[in-house]
C-alpha positions as CSV (number, residue, x, y, z in Angstrom):
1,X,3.8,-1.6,-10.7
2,X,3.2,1.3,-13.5
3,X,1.8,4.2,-12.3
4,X,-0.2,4.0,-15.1
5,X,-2.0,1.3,-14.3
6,X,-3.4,2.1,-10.9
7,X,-3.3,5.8,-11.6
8,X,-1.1,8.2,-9.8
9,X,-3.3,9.7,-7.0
10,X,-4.0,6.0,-5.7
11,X,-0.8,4.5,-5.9
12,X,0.0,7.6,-3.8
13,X,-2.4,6.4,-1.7
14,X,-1.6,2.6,-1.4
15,X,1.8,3.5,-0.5
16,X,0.8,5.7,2.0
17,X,-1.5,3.6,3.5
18,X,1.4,1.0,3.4
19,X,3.6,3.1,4.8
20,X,1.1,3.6,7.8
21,X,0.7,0.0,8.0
22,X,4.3,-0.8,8.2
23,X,4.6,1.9,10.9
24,X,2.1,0.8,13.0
25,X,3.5,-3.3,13.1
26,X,6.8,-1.9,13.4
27,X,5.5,-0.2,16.7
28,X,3.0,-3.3,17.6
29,X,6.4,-5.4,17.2
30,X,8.4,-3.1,19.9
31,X,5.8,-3.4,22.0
32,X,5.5,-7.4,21.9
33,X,8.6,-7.1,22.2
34,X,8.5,-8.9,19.1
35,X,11.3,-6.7,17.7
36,X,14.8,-5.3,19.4
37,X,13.3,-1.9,18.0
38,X,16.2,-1.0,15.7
39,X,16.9,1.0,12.0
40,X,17.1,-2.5,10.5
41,X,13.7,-4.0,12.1
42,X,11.8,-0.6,10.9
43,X,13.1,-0.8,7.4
44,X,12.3,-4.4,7.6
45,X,8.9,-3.7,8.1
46,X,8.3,-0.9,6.1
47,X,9.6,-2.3,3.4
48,X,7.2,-5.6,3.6
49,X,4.4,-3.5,4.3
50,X,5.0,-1.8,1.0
51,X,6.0,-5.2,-1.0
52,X,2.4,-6.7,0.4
53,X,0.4,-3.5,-0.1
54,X,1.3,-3.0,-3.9
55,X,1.0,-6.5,-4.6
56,X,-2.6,-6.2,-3.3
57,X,-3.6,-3.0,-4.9
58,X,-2.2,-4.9,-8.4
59,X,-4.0,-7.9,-7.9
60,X,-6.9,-5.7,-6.8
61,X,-7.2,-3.7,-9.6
62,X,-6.5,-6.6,-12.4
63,X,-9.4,-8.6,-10.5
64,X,-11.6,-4.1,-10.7
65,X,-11.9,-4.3,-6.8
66,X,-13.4,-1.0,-6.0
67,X,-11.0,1.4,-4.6
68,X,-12.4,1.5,-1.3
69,X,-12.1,-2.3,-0.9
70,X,-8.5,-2.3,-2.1
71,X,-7.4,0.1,0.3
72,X,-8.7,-2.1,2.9
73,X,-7.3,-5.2,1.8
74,X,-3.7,-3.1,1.4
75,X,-4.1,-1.7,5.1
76,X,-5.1,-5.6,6.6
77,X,-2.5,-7.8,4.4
78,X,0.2,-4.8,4.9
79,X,-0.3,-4.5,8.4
80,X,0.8,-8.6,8.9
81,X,3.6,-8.3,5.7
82,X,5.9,-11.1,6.8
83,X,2.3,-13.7,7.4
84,X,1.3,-12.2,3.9
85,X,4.6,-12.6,2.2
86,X,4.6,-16.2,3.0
87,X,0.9,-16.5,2.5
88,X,1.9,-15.7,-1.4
89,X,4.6,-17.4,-1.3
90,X,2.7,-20.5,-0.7
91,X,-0.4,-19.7,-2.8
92,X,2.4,-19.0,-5.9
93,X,4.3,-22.1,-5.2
94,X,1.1,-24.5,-5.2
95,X,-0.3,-22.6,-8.4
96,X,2.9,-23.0,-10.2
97,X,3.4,-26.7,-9.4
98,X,-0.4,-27.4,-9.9
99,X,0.0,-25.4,-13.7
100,X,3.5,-27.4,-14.7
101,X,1.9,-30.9,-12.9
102,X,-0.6,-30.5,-15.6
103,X,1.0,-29.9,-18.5
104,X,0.2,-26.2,-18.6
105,X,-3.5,-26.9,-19.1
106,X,-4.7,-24.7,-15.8
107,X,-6.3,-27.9,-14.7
């Protein structure tokens, strides 16, 4: 995502914030014992909380979600960022096949 689109202070932000989130189900994971607790499971999950929380704060600021929503959205889809991956995974797969089933006409 350009910088230039969110703006530089709240990209900043987002990936803080996704950082943070990424962190904390890293930790929730250990705890569950969920994950084994090693390098690979924390880079794992920091690097799908960062994935999900740009993706949001892009679709978030194409849709002109106010900042404050966006960052809440990017701290509750980051948090979960292997459910979210998947849950854009499928909501991309069923758009695409719905747009090509069609002809490209959207509907």
């Amino acid at each position: 995502m350009p910088v230039s689109v969110v703006g530089e202070s709240f990209a900043i932000s987002v990936l803080a914030l996704s950082v943070l989130s990424g962190v904390g189900s890293y930790l929730q994971g250990i705890r569950e014992q969920r994950l084994a607790g090693g390098f690979l499971d924390f880079l794992t999950e920091l690097t799908l909380a960062l994935v999900v929380g740009l993706i949001v704060a892009y679709l978030c600021d194409s849709e002109g979600v106010e900042s404050g929503y966006t960052s809440a959205l990017v701290l509750i889809a980051s948090n979960n960022g292997a459910d979210s991956i998947n849950f854009i995974r499928k909501l991309t797969s069923h758009t695409l096949a719905r747009f090509f089933n069609t002809g490209g006409q959207g509907k």
